[in-house]
C-alpha positions in Angstrom: 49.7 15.9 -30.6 47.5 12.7 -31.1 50.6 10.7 -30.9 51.5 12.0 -27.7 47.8 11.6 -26.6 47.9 8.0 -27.3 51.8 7.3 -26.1 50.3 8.9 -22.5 47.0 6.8 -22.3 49.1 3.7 -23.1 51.4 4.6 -20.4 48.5 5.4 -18.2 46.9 1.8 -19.2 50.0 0.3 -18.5 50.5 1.9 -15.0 46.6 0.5 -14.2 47.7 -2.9 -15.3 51.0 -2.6 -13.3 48.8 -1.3 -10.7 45.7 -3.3 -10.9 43.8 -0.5 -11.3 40.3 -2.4 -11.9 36.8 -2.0 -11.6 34.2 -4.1 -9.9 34.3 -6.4 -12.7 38.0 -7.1 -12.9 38.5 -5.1 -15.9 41.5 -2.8 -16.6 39.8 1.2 -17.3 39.2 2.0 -21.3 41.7 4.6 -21.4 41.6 5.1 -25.2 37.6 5.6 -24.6 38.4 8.5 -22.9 38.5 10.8 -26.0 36.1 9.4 -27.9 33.3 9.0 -24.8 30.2 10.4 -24.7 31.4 13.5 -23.0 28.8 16.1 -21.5 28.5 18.9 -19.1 25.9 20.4 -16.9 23.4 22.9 -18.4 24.3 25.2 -15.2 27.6 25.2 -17.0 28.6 29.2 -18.0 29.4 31.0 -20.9 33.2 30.3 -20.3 32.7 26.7 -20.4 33.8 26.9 -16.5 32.4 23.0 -16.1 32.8 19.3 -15.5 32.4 17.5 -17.8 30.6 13.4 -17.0 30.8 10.6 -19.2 29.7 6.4 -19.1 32.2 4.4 -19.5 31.8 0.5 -21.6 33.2 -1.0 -18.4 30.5 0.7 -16.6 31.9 3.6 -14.5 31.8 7.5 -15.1 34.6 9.5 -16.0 34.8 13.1 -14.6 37.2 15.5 -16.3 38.0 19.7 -16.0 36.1 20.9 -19.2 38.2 23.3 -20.3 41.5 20.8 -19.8 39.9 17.7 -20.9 43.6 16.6 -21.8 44.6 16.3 -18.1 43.3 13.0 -17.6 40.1 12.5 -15.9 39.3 10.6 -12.7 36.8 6.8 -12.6 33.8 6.6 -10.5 31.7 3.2 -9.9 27.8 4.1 -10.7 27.6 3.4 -6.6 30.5 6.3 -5.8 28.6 8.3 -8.3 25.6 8.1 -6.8 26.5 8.9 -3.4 28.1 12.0 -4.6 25.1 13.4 -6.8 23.3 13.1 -3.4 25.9 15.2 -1.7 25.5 17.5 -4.2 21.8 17.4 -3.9 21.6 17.7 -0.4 23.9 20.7 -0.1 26.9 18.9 1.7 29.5 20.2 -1.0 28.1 24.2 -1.3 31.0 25.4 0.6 33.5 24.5 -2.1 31.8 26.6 -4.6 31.1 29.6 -2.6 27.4 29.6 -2.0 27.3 28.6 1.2 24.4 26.5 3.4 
């Protein structure tokens, strides 16, 4: 399985090459610092692990991935895109999409 792990993050690294796929300071993502990261999830998190799961990046940016199918990949945010999220989050903008409501 870890052979297959790192054949699809070298095919993943190679698509953001082929793609240039970079961040704000011109660098290609860390794909192979995706399973070692400092992975961690919200403390609202429940029993079943039913979570995100947030981690910082060397290059700077925050990978978000589905905690209980961290092998899926996980998507890049710039601290700025981040930021503006958390306070969409904070300010209630996203409560439909998890069924609480306004």
């Amino acid at each position: 399985m870890i052979g297959l792990e790192t054949d699809r993050l070298d095919l993943v690294a190679e698509a953001a090459t082929r793609e240039n796929w970079t961040s704000s300071n011109g660098k290609v993502p860390h794909m192979r610092d995706l399973p070692t990261a400092a992975w961690r999830k919200s403390s609202f998190s429940d029993v079943g692990g039913n979570c995100v799961e947030v981690a910082p990046l060397r290059d700077g940016r925050i990978a978000v991935r589905n905690s209980k199918q961290p092998e899926a990949g996980a998507v890049l945010f710039t601290p700025a895109e981040m930021d503006a999220w958390i306070k969409g989050c904070k300010a209630g903008e996203f409560d439909d999409l998890a069924g609480t409501g306004r």
